[in-house]
MISE-952376 format. One line per field, with one value per residue (C-alpha): x, z, y. Coordinates in nm, 3 decimals. Layout:
<nodes>
c1 c(X, ...)
c3 c(Z, ...)
c2 c(Y, ...)
</nodes>
This chain:
<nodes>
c1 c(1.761, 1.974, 1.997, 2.026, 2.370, 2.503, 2.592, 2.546, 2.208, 1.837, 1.656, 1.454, 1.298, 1.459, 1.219, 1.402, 1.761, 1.645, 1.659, 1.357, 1.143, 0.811, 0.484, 0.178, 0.045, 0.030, -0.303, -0.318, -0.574, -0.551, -0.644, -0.684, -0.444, -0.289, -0.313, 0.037, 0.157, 0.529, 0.486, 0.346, 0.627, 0.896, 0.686, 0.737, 1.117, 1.134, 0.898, 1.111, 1.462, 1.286, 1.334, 1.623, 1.926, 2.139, 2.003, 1.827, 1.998, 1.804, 1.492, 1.490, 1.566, 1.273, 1.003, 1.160, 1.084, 0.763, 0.683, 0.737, 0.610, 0.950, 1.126, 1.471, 1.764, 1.899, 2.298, 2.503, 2.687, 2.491, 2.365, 2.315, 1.926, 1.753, 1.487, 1.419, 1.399, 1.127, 0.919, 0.959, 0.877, 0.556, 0.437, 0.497, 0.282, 0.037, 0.091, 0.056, 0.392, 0.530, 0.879, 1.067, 1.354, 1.527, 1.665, 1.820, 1.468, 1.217, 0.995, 0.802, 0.486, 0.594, 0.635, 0.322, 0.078, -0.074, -0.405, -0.492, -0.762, -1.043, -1.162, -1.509, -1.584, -1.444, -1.280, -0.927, -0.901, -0.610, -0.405, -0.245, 0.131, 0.337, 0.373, -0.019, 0.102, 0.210, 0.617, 0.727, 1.082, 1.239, 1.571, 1.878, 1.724, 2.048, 1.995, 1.763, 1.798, 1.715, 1.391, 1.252, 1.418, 1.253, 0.862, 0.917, 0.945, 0.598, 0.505, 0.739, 0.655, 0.312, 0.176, 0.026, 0.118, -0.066, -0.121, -0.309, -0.362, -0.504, -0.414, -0.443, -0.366, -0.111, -0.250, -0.148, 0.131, 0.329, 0.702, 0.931, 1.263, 1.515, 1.854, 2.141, 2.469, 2.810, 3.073, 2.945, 2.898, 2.933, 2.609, 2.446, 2.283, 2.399, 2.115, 2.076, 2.081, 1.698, 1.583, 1.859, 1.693, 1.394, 1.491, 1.411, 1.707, 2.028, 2.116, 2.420, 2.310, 2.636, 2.777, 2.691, 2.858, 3.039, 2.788, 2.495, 2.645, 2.650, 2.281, 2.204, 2.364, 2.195, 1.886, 1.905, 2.030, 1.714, 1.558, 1.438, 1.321, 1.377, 1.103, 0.811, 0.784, 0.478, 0.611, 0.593, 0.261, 0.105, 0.221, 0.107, -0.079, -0.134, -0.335, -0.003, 0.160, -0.108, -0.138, 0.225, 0.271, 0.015, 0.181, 0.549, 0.400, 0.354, 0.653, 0.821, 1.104, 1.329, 1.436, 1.785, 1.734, 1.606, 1.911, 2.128, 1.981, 2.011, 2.380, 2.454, 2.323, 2.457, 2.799, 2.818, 2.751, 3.061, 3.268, 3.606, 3.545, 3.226, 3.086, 2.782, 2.619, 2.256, 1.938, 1.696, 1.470, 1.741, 1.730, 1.324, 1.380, 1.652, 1.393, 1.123, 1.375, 1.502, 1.182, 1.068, 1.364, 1.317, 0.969, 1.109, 1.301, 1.014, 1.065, 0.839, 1.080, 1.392, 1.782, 2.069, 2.229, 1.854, 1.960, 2.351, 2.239, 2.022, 2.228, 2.441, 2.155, 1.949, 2.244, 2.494, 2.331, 2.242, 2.640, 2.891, 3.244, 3.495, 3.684, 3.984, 3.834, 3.734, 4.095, 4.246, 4.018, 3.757, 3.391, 3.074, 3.063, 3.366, 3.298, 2.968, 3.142, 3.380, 3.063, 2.934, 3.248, 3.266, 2.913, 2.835, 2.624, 2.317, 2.311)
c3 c(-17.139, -17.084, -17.268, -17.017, -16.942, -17.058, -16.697, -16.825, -16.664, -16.705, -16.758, -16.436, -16.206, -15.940, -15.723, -15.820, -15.731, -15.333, -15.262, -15.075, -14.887, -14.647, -14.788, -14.739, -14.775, -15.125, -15.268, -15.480, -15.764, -16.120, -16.346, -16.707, -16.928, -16.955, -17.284, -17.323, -17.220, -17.258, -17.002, -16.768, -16.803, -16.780, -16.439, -16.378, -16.357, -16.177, -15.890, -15.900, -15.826, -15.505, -15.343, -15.585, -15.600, -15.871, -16.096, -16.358, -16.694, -16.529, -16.462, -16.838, -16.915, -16.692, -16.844, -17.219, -17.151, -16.968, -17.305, -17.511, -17.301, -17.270, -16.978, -16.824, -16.638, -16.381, -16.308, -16.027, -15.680, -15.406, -15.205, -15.534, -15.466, -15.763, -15.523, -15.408, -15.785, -15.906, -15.596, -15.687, -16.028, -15.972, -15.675, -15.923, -16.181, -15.917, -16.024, -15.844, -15.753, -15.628, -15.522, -15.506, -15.331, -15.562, -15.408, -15.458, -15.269, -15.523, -15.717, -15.981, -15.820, -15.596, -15.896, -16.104, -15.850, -15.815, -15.709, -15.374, -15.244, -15.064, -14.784, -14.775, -15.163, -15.209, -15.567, -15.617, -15.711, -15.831, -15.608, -15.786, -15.725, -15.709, -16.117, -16.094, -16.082, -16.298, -16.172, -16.095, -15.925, -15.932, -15.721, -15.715, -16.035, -16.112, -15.765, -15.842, -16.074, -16.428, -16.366, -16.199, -16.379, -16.688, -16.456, -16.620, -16.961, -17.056, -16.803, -17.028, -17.368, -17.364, -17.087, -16.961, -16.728, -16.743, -16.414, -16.521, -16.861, -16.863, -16.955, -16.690, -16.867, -16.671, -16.606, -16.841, -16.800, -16.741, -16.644, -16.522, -16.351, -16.302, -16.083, -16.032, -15.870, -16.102, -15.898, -15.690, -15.918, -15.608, -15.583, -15.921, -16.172, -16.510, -16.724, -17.054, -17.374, -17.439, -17.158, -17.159, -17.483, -17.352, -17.141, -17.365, -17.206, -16.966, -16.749, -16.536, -16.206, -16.129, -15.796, -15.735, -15.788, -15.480, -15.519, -15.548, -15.298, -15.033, -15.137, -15.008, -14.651, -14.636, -14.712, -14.453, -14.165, -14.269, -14.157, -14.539, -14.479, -14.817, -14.675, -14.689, -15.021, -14.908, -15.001, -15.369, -15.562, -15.828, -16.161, -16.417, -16.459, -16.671, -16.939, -16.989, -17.096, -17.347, -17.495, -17.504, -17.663, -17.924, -17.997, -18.029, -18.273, -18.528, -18.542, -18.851, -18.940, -19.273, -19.476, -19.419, -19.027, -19.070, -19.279, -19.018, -18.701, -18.939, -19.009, -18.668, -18.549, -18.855, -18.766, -18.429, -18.618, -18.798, -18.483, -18.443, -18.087, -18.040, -18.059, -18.050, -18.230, -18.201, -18.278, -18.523, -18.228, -18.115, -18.399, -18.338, -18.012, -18.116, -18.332, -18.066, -17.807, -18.041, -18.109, -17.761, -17.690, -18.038, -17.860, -17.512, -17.655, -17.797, -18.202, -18.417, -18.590, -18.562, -18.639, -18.631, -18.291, -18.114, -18.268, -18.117, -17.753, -17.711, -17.855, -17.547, -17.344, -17.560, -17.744, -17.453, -17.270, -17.632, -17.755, -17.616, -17.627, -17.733, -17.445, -17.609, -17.633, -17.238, -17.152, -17.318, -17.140, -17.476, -17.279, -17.456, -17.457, -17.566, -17.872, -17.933, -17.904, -18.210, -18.399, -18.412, -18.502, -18.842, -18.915, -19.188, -19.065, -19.290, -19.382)
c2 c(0.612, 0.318, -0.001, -0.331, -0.379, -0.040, 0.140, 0.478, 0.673, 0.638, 0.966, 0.966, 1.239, 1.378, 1.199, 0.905, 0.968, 1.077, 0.684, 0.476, 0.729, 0.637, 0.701, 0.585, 0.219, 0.125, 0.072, -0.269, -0.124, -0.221, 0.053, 0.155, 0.191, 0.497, 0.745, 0.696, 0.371, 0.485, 0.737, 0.502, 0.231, 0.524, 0.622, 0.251, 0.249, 0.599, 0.419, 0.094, 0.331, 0.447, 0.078, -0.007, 0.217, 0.174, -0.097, 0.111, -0.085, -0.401, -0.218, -0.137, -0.498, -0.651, -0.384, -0.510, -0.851, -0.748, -0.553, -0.888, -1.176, -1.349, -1.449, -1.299, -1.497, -1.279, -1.319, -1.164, -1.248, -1.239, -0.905, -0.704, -0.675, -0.894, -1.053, -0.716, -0.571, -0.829, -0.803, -0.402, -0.448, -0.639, -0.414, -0.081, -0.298, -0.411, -0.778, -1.068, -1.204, -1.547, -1.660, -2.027, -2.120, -2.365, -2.629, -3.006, -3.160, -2.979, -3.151, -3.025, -3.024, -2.822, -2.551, -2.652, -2.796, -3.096, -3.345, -3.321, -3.582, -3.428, -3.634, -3.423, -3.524, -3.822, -3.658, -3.517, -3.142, -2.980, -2.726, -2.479, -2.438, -2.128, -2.104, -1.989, -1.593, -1.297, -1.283, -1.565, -1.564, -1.863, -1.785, -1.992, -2.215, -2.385, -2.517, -2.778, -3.143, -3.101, -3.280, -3.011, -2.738, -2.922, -2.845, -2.477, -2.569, -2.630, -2.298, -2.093, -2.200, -2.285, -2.081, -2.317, -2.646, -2.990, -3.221, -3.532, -3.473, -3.191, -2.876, -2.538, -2.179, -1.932, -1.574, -1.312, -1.157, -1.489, -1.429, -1.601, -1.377, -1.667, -1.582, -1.798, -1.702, -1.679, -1.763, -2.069, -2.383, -2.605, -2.826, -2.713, -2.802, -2.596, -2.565, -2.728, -2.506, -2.604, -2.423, -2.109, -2.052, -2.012, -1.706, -1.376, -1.181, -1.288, -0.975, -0.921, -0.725, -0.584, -0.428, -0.078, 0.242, 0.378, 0.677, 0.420, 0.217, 0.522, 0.584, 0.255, 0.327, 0.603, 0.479, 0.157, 0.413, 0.633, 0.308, 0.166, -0.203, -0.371, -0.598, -0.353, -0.180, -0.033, 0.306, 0.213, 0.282, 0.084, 0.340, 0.126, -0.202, -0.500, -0.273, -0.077, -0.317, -0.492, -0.131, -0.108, -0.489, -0.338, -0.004, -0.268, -0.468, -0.213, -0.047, -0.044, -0.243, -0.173, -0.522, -0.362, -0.405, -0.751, -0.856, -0.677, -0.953, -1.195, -1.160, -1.108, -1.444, -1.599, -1.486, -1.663, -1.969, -1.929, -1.778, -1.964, -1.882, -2.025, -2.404, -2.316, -1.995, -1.848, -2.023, -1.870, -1.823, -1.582, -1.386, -1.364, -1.255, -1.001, -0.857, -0.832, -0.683, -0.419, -0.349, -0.273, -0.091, 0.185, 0.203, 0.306, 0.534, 0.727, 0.591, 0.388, 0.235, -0.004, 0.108, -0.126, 0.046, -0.077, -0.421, -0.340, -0.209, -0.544, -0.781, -0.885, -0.920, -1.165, -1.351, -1.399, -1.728, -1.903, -1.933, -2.155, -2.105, -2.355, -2.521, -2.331, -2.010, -2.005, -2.123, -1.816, -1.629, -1.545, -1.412, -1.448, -1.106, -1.054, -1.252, -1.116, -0.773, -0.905, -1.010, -0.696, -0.535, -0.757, -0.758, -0.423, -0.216, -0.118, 0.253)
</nodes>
């Protein structure tokens, strides 16, 4: 199995490594859970690798933060599929999925909804807006004026959005699969730590393999249309994942463990490199990601290299380095990468 982030190999089938293949139309049922959730969410990232070549370290990442409700910012240039990995994702999950161009013109009704007056009854009723789904891909977010960026806050946090004072619950799952491009700040709108740390997980999608990369050729001269993922079947479902979130939350988790996240995050307070270190609400969401990754990997309980492999991943977007640091060419990563290093390890 592979951590997010760490290119190594997912243990897949070899069903999964043929690329995308025709099949027949996919059936959008929603069933049971499975007696083994686990299975069904490892069946989940096998199906996903059928439409998406090469990205298995994100696939792992999206089902973590599927596992504990939170949401994930997506990073990488352009062309590295990450619209086409959500809308995989959901269709393998048979949920309901939505995207939104980001742009400098959205408002944030156009993301939550709003009153629409209805000439036949005289009354306003409330149109629900594209947040109103299961995965919600919001591409390009650092596109759009704080303001609107700001529309998600509520949505992420409470689950929920309110239009005229009142208050409209999300479906469950809720989550939100945010991308933004690295290496063209022209025209953007950086986001403002409140809302980075609202994302569970930041993953880099990086460039292919020249292996994976050939796969993909092959696959589009096959005549794969990354527009029709009919060929992918609904493998597990919305129960899965409650009965997985269940099995998750009882794992067992030594004080020594706990101490361990704590330190860590403590540490990047402290960081000469860093101005600003991790929040305690990254250290809760270091817990619940280390957590559903020992349960991935087939444990029920939580070591410190589950708390190492996921560290990156849910620490990198809430530190900032020091305008000195980042002109001697310091990485968060990099620094978290130091962290670790000094922080003793529990035995």
């Amino acid at each position: 199995m592979t951590a997010p982030d760490v290119p190594t190999t997912v243990l897949t089938s070899p069903a999964s490594q043929t690329g995308p293949r025709k099949t027949t139309p996919r059936k959008r049922v929603v069933r049971a859970a499975a007696s083994d959730p686990r299975e069904a969410l490892l069946a989940l990232r096998t199906e996903v690798a059928k439409a998406v070549i090469g990205q298995d370290a994100t696939v792992t990442g999206l089902v973590i933060a599927l596992l504990c409700r939170g949401h994930v910012l997506l990073e990488g240039v352009p062309g590295v599929a990450k619209t086409l990995l959500v809308r995989a994702v959901a269709a393998s999950l048979s949920l309901e999925s939505k995207r939104v161009q980001f742009t400098p013109d959205l408002m944030p009704g156009d993301i939550t909804g709003s009153l629409v007056y209805d000439a036949r009854t005289a009354a306003f009723s409330f149109r629900e807006g594209p947040v109103f789904t299961n995965l919600l891909l919001a591409d390009e977010i650092n596109r759009t004026p704080p303001k609107t960026q700001a529309s998600l806050l509520e949505a992420m946090e409470e689950r929920q959005v309110s239009v005229d004072g009142v208050g409209r619950p999300l479906p469950d799952p809720f989550v939100v699969c945010a991308t933004q491009n690295p290496i063209e700040y022209e025209g953007t709108y950086p986001l403002p730590e409140a809302q980075l740390d609202r994302f569970l997980l930041k993953l880099t999608v990086p460039l292919p393999g020249r292996d994976d990369e050939m796969r993909v050729l092959e696959a589009h001269h096959a005549g794969f249309d990354p527009r029709d993922l009919s060929q992918l079947q609904p493998v597990a479902s919305a129960a899965d994942l409650a009965a997985g979130r269940a099995q998750v939350s009882g794992l067992t988790v030594a004080p020594e463990v706990l101490g361990y996240i704590v330190d860590i995050c403590r540490a990047t307070r402290t960081s000469p490199s860093l101005q600003l270190g991790a929040s305690p609400r990254g250290a809760t969401a270091l817990l619940a990601t280390s957590k559903a990754w020992a349960w991935l990997s087939g444990r029920d309980y939580v070591t410190p290299d589950d708390v190492k492999a996921l560290a990156r991943p849910t620490l990198r977007h809430r530190i900032a380095l020091r305008p000195e640091a980042e002109l001697e060419g310091a990485t968060t990563d990099g620094v978290l990468d130091s962290v670790l290093a000094s922080v003793p390890v529990p035995r």
